[in-house]
C-alpha positions as CSV (number, residue, x, y, z in Angstrom):
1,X,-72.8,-55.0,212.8
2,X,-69.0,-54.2,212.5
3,X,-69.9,-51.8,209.9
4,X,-72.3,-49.8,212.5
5,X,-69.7,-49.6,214.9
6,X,-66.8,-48.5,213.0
7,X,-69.5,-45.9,211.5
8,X,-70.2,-45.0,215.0
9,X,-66.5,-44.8,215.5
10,X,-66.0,-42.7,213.1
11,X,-68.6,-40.3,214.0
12,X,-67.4,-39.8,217.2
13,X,-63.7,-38.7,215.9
14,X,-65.6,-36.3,213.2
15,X,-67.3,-34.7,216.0
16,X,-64.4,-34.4,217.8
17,X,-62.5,-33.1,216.0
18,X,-65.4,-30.5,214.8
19,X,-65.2,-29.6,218.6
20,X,-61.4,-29.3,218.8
21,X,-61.8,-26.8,215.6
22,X,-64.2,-24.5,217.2
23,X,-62.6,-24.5,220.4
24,X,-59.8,-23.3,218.3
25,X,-61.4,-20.5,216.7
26,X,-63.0,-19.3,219.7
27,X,-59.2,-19.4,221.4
28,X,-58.3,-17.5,218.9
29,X,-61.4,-14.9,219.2
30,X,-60.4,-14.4,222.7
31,X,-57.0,-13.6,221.8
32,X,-57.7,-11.0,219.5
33,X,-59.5,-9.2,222.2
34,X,-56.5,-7.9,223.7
35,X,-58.1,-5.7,226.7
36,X,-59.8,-9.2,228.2
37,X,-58.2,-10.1,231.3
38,X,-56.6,-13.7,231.7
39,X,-59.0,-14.9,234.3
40,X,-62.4,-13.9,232.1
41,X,-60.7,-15.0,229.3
42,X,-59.9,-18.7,230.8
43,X,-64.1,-18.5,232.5
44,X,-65.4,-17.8,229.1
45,X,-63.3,-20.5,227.5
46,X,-64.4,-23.2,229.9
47,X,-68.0,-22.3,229.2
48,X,-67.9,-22.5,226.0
49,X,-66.3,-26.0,225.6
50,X,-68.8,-27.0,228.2
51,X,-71.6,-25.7,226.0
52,X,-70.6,-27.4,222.9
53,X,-69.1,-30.6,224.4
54,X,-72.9,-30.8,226.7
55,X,-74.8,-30.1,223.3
56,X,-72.6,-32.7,221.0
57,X,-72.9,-35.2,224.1
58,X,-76.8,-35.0,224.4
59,X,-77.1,-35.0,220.4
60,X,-74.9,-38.0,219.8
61,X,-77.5,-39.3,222.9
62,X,-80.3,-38.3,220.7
63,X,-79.4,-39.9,217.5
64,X,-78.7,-43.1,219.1
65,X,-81.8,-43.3,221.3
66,X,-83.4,-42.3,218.1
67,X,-82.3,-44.4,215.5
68,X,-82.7,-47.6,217.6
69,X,-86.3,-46.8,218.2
70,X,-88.7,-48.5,216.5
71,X,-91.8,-47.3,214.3
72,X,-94.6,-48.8,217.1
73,X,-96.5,-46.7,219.4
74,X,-94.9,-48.5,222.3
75,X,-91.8,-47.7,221.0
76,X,-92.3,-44.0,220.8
77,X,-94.2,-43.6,225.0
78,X,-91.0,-45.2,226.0
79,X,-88.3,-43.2,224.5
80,X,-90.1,-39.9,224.2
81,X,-89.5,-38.6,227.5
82,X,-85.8,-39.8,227.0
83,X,-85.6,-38.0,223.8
84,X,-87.4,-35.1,225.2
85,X,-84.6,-34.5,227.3
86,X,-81.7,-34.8,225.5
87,X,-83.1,-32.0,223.3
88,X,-83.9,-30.1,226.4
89,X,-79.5,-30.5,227.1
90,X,-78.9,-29.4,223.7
91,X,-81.4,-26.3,223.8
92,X,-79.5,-25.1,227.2
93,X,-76.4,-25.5,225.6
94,X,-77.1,-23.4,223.0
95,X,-79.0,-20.8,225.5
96,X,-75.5,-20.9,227.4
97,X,-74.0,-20.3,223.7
98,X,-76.2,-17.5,223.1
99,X,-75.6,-15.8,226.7
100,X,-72.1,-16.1,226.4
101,X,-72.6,-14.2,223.1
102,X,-74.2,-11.3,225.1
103,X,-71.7,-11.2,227.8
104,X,-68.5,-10.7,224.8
105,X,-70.7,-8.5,223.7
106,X,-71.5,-6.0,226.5
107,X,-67.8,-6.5,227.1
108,X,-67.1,-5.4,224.0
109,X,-69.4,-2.4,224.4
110,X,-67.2,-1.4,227.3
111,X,-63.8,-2.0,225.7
112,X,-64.6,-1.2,221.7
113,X,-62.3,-4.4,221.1
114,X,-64.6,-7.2,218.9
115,X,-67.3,-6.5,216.5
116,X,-70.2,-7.8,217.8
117,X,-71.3,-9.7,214.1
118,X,-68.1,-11.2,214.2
119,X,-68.4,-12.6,217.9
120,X,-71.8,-13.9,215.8
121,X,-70.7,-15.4,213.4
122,X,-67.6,-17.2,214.9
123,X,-69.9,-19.0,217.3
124,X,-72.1,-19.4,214.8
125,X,-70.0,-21.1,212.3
126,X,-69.6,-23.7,214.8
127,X,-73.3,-25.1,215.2
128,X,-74.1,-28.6,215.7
């Protein structure tokens, strides 16, 4: 049981730290796009860590409600709907993910600052 938990532990701090890193490289995405102003800037910041922090909350959810469930019938009717909609969070998280993708883009359009591939692939990069 110790084991579980410190393996539990240690999941936690790897997917924090996963967050803190893309969190970072978005920062620094926004930075490079010098024409955004400071209050967008801060918005599309806060979205963003609320996107990825609300999808690595409902998967870590997930994979416990998942892994403690058990292989009869019962089992499954009672946690399904749970599970159901915990991937529902995560699917909105990454829908909030994919429109903030849209909106750096069509500010981008406006301002010729960021490659839209590299927006893309920044985000991307940091998938959970």
């Amino acid at each position: 049981m110790k084991k579980k938990k410190l393996d539990d532990i240690s999941s936690i701090a790897a997917e924090a730290e996963k967050q803190a890193s893309a969190m970072y490289d978005f920062e620094i995405l926004l930075d490079e796009t010098k024409a955004l102003d400071n209050k967008k800037r801060l918005l599309w910041k806060q979205i963003y860590r609320n996107a990825v922090e609300d999808r690595a909350s409902a998967g870590t959810l997930f994979n416990n409600a998942y892994s403690s469930m058990g292989q009869a019938p019962t089992d499954h009717i009672a946690m399904g709907a749970t599970l159901v909609k915990y991937l529902e969070k995560m699917s909105k998280s990454n829908q909030q993910l994919l429109d903030l993708s849209t909106l750096m883009m069509k500010d981008e359009e406006r301002e010729g600052t960021i490659d839209a591939d590299d927006i893309f692939k920044r985000i991307g990069d940091n998938d959970g």
